[in-house]
N, C-alpha and C positions, 0 to 999 in steps of 0.2 A: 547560430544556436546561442544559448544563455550560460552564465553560470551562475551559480547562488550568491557568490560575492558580490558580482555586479549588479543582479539585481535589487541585493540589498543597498549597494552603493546609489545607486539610481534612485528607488523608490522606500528610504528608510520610514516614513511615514505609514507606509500602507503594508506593508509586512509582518509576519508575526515567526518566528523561529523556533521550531522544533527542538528538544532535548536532542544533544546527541548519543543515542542510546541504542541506535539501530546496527544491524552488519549490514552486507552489502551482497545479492546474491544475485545471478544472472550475471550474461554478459551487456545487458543495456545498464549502463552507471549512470546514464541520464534517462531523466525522464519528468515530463508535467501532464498536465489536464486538469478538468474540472471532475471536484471531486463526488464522489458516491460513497456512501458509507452502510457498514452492517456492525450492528453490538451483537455479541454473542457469549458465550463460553464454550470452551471444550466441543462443538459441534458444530461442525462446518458443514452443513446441510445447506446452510442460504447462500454460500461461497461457491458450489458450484451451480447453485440458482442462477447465482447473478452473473458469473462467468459464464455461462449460455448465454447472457444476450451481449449484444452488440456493443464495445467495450470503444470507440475508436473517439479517441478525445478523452479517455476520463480513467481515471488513478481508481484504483477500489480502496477502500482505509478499511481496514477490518480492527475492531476492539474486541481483540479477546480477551481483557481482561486482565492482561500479561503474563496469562498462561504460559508456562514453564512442562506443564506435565503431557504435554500432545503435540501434535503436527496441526498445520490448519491450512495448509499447502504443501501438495508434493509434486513430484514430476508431472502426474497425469493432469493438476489442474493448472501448471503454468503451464502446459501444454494448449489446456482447454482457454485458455486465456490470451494466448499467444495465435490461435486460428482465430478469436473474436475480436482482436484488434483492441486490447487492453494497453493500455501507454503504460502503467505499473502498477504494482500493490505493495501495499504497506500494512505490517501487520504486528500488533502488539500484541507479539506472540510469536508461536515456531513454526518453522518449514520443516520439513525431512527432501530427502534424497537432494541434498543440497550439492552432491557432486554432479550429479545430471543436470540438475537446473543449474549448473554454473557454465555448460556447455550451453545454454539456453539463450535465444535472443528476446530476454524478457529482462524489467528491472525489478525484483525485490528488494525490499528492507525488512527486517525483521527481527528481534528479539535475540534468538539464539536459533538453533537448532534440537528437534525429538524425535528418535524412531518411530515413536508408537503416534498412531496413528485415532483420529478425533472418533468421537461419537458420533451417531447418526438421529437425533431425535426432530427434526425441525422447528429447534428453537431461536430465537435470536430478534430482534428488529433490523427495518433496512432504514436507510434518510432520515435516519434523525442526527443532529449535533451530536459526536464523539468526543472526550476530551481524555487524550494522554500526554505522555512526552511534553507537559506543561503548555499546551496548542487545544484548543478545539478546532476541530473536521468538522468543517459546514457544509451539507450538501449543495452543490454548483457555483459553491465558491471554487480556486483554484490553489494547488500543489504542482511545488515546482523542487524535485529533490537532482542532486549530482552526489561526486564525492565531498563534498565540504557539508552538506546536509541537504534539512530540508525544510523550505519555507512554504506559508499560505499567506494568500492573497483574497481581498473581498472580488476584486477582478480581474481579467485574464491582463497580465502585461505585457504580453508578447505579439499580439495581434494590434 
């Protein structure tokens, strides 16, 4: 398996480093793929769009915005994420029921934590270039996060 130091040590050229701004939720600390992304606010309608399809190989990056004021994952969709074979998500923004999903074998990152729970309007984009945490999220480029953080790649380094 990998970790974020070495393969920074390895490939300093070809990597780009995330802020480290995120917590840590789930019990998977590690996790990579190629990534898929959604911009959105406050409404996670396309979140479990996308968590319905077939997740096995690829990180979800969701821009929320860095909403503070909602949830944009709870139990029910690492759940939903966790049956579709999602490697992780990442989310600039909040989780709730963070003690369930910490009994979880899924990896999140995310913001903070919100009780209250997102809107429903199906707003948002999916595959386009995200930029937070001082990184742009390129769709099927790759993320490769553990506990020391999280980097991207133009391509996969591990294959």
């Amino acid at each position: 398996m990998f970790t974020t130091a070495d393969l920074c040590d390895k490939h300093p050229d070809l990597l780009l480093c995330c802020d480290s701004i995120f917590q840590s939720f789930g019990n998977k600390k590690k996790f990579f793929g190629k990534i898929v992304t959604i911009r959105l606010f406050e409404d996670n309608s396309l979140v479990r769009l996308q968590l319905e399809t077939d997740g096995n190989g690829k990180v979800l990056i969701i821009n929320g915005g860095g909403s503070l004021r909602c949830a944009l994952i709870g139990d029910q969709l690492a759940a939903l994420s966790i049956r579709n074979n999602w490697s992780g998500i990442i989310i600039n923004g909040c989780i709730r029921d963070s003690d369930l999903i910490n009994t979880m074998d899924i990896g999140i990152r995310a913001l903070a934590t919100c009780p209250v729970k997102s809107i429903k309007r199906n707003i948002g984009e999916k595959e386009i270039p995200v930029k937070f945490g001082g990184v742009t999220f390129i769709p099927n480029q790759f993320v490769y996060v553990d506990v020391d953080g999280i980097i991207l790649s133009q391509k996969n380094l591990l294959y």
